[in-house]
N, C-alpha and C positions, 0 to 999 in steps of 0.2 A: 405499815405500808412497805417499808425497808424489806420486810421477808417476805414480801409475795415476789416473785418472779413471772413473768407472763410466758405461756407456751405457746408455741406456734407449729404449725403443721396442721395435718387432718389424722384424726383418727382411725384407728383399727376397725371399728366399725362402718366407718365409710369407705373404709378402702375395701372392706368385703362388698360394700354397696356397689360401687362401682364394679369389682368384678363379677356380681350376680347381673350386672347390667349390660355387661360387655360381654359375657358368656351367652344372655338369652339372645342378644343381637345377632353371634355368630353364630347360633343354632338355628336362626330363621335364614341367615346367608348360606351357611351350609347349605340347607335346603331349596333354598331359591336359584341360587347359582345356575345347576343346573338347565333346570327349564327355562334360563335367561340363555344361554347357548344355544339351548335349542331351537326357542323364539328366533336368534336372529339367523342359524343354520336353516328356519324355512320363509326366513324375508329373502335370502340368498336363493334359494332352490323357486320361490315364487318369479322373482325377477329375470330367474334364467326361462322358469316354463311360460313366461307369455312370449317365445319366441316362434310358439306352435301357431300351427296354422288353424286348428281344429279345435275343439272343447276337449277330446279325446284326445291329439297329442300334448294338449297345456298337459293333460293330466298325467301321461305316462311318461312326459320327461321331471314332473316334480316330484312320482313316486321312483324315477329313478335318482334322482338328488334325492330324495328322502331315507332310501336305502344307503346308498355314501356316506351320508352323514347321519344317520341313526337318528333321524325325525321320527318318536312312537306316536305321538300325540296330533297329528296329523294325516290324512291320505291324501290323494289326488281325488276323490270324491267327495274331500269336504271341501274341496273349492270352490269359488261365486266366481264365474270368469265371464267377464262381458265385453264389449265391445264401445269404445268410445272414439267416434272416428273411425277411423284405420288401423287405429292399435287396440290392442287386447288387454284390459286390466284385470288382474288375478287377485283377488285377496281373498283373508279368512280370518275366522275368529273363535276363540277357543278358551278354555278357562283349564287353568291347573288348581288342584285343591292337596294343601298338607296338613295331616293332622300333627297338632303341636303336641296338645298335652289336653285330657278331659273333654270338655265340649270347644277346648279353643281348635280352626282353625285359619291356617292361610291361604284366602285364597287367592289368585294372581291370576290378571284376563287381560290377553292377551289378541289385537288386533294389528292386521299388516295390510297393506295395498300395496300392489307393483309401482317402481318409481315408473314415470314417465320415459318413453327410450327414443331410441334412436330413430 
């Protein structure tokens, strides 16, 4: 018993484990990133366009925020704009799809409503 010494630490092959786990992580954030910007670039441009009077201006002031901020994944005709009250509630809803690898992929669905305003 005198000659065993006990080791401590994690091994080499956990530590490839962990970085095979922390690389697939940030290949799915890589790619998610993105369309999380862009998600909340049209809860911003939604909120501005229920300030239209019409179905028709909601819609041309959010495809002008959509051009500003480089919203592809959306237009101002895939908008639901209704009326509750006096005010106008704008939302939409949409799905981003990434292929990972084989038959894997990501997909991310995404859904907004105008906050309540002024």
């Amino acid at each position: 018993m005198a000659g065993r010494t006990r080791q401590r630490g994690i091994s080499f092959f956990t530590v490839i484990f962990i970085m095979a786990v922390l690389a697939g992580v940030g290949l799915i954030a890589v790619q998610a990133f993105p369309s999380v910007i862009e998600y909340q670039a049209a809860l911003k441009a939604i909120n501005k366009a229920k300030e239209g009077a019409t179905v028709m201006e909601v819609r041309q002031i959010f495809d002008r925020a959509a051009d500003i901020d480089t919203i592809s994944s959306l237009k101002g005709k895939d908008l639901e704009i209704a009326k509750d009250g006096d005010q106008v509630v704008v939302s939409f809803a949409y799905d981003k799809e990434f292929h990972m690898f084989g038959p894997a992929w990501l997909v991310l669905k995404y859904r907004g409503t105008s906050r309540p305003g002024r």
